[in-house]
C-alpha beads as a LAMMPS data file, in Angstrom:
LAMMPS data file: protein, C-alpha beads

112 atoms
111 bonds

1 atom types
1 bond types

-500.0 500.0 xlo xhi
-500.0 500.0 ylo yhi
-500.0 500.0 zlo zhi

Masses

1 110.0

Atoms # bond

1 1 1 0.000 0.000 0.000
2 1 1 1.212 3.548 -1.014
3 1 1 0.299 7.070 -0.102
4 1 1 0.510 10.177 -2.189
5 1 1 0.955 13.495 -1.014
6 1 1 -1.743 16.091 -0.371
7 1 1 -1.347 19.061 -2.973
8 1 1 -0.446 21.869 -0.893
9 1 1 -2.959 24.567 -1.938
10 1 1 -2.146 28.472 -1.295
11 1 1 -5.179 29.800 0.069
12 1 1 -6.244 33.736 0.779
13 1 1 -5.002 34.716 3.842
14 1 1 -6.226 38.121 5.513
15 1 1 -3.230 40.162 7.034
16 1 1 -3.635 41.771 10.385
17 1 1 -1.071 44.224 11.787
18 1 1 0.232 42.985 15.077
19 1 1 2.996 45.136 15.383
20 1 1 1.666 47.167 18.404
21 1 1 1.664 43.689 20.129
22 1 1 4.090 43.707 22.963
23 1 1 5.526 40.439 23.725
24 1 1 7.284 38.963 26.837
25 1 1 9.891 36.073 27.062
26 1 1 10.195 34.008 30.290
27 1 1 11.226 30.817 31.880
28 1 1 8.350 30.065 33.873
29 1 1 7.597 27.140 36.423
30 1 1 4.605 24.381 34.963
31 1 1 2.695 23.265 37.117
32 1 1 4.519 20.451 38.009
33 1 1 7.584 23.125 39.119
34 1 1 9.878 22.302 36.065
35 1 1 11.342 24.311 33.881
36 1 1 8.558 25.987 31.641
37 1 1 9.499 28.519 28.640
38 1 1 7.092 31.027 27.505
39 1 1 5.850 33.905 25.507
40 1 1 3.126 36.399 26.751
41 1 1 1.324 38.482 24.252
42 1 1 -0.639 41.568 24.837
43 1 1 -2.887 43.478 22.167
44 1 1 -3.691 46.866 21.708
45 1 1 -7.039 47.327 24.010
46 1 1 -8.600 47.751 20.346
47 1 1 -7.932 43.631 19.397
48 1 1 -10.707 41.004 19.299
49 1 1 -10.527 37.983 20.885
50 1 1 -10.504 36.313 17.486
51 1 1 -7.314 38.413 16.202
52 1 1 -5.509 37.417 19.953
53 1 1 -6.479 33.385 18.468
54 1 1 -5.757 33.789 15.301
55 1 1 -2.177 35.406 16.618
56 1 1 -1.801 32.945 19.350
57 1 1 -2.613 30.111 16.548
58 1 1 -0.211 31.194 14.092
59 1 1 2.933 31.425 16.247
60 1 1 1.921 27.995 17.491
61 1 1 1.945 26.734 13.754
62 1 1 5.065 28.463 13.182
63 1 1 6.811 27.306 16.465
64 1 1 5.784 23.898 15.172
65 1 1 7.242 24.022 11.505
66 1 1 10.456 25.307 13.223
67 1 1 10.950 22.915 15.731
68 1 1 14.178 20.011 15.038
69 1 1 12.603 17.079 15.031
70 1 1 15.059 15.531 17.443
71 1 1 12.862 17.532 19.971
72 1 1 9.814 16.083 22.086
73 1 1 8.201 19.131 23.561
74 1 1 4.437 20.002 23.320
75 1 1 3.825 23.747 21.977
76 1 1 0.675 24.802 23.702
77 1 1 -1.198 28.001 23.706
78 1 1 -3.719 29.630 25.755
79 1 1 -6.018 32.809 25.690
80 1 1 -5.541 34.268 29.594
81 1 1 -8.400 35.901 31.544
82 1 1 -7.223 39.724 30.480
83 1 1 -9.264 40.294 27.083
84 1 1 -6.142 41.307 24.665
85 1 1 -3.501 38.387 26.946
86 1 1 -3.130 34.724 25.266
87 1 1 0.352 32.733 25.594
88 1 1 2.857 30.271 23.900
89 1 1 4.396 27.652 26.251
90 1 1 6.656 24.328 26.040
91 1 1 5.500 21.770 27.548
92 1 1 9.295 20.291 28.050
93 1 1 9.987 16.548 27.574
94 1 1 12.739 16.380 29.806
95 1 1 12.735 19.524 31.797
96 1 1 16.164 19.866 32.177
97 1 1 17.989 22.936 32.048
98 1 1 19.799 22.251 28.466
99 1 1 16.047 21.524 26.991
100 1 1 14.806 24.528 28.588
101 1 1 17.595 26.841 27.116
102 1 1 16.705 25.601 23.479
103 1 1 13.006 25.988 24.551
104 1 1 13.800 29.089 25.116
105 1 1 15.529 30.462 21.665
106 1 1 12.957 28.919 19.612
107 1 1 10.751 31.084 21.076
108 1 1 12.815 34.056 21.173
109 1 1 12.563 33.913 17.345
110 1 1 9.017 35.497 17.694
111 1 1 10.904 38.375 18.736
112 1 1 12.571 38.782 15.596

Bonds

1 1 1 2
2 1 2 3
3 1 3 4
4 1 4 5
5 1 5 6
6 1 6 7
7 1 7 8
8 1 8 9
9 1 9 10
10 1 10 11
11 1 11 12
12 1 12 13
13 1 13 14
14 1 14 15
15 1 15 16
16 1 16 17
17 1 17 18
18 1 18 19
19 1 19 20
20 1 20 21
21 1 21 22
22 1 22 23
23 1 23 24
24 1 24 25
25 1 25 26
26 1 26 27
27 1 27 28
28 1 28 29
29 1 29 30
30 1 30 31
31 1 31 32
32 1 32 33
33 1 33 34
34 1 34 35
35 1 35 36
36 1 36 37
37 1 37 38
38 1 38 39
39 1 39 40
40 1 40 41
41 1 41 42
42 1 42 43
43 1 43 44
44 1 44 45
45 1 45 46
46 1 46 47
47 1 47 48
48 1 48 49
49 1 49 50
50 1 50 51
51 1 51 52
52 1 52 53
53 1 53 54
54 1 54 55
55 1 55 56
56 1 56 57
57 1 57 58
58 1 58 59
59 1 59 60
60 1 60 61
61 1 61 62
62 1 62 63
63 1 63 64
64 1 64 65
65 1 65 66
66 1 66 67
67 1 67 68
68 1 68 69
69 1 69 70
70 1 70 71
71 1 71 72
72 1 72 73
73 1 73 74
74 1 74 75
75 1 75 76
76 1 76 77
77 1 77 78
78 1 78 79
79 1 79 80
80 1 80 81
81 1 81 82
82 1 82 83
83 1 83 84
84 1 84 85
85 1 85 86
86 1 86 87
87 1 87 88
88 1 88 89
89 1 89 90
90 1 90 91
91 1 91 92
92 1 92 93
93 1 93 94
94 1 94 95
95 1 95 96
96 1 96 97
97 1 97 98
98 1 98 99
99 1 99 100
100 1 100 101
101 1 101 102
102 1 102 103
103 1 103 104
104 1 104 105
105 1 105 106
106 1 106 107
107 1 107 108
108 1 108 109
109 1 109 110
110 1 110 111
111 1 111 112
C-alpha cells in the first residue's frame, strides 16, 4: 500500500497588523515546578478575541514548523483571563535545564 501526497494549496489569507503587540519572554515554572518557557502576548485594548487566536494560533503553527525534530516538547497556547492576553508555552519533555535553554531560543525567534 502507497500514499501520495496532499497538494499543498495556497489559500487567501487576511493580514492583520500585530505590530503594536508587545511580547514577553520568560522561563516560567509548569505546574509540576519544572522548567517551563514562555511567551506572553498583549494586544492593543482595540484587538478582538478572534485576532488574539488567530495570533496565538499562528505562532503555534510556526513554532511547530520550526521545531528540530530531534525535539519532544508540546507547543501549547492559551487565551488568559485579560481580554487582549493569550500565551505560547513548552511543555518540556525532559525539563532539564539544556532543553529549557533551546526551549527558550525557539521562542525568542518570535521576537525577531
Amino acid at each position: 500500500m502507497s500514499a501520495t501526497a496532499i497538494p499543498f494549496h495556497v489559500i487567501p489569507m487576511k493580514v492583520i497588523d500585530f505590530s503594536n503587540a508587545k511580547l514577553s519572554l520568560d522561563l516560567g515554572k509548569s505546574r509540576y515546578g519544572t522548567a517551563q518557557p514562555q511567551l506572553d502576548i498583549f494586544l492593543p485594548p482595540s484587538a478582538t478575541h478572534r485576532q488574539m487566536s488567530a495570533l496565538l494560533h499562528a505562532f503555534a503553527a510556526s513554532l511547530e514548523l520550526s521545531t528540530p525534530a530531534s525535539e519532544r516538547w508540546i507547543v501549547q497556547s492559551e487565551r488568559l483571563s485579560e481580554p487582549n492576553h493569550g500565551r505560547i508555552y513548552l511543555e518540556l519533555a525532559e525539563g532539564d535545564h539544556a532543553e529549557a535553554m533551546r526551549g527558550m531560543m525557539l521562542l525568542n525567534t518570535l521576537l525577531g
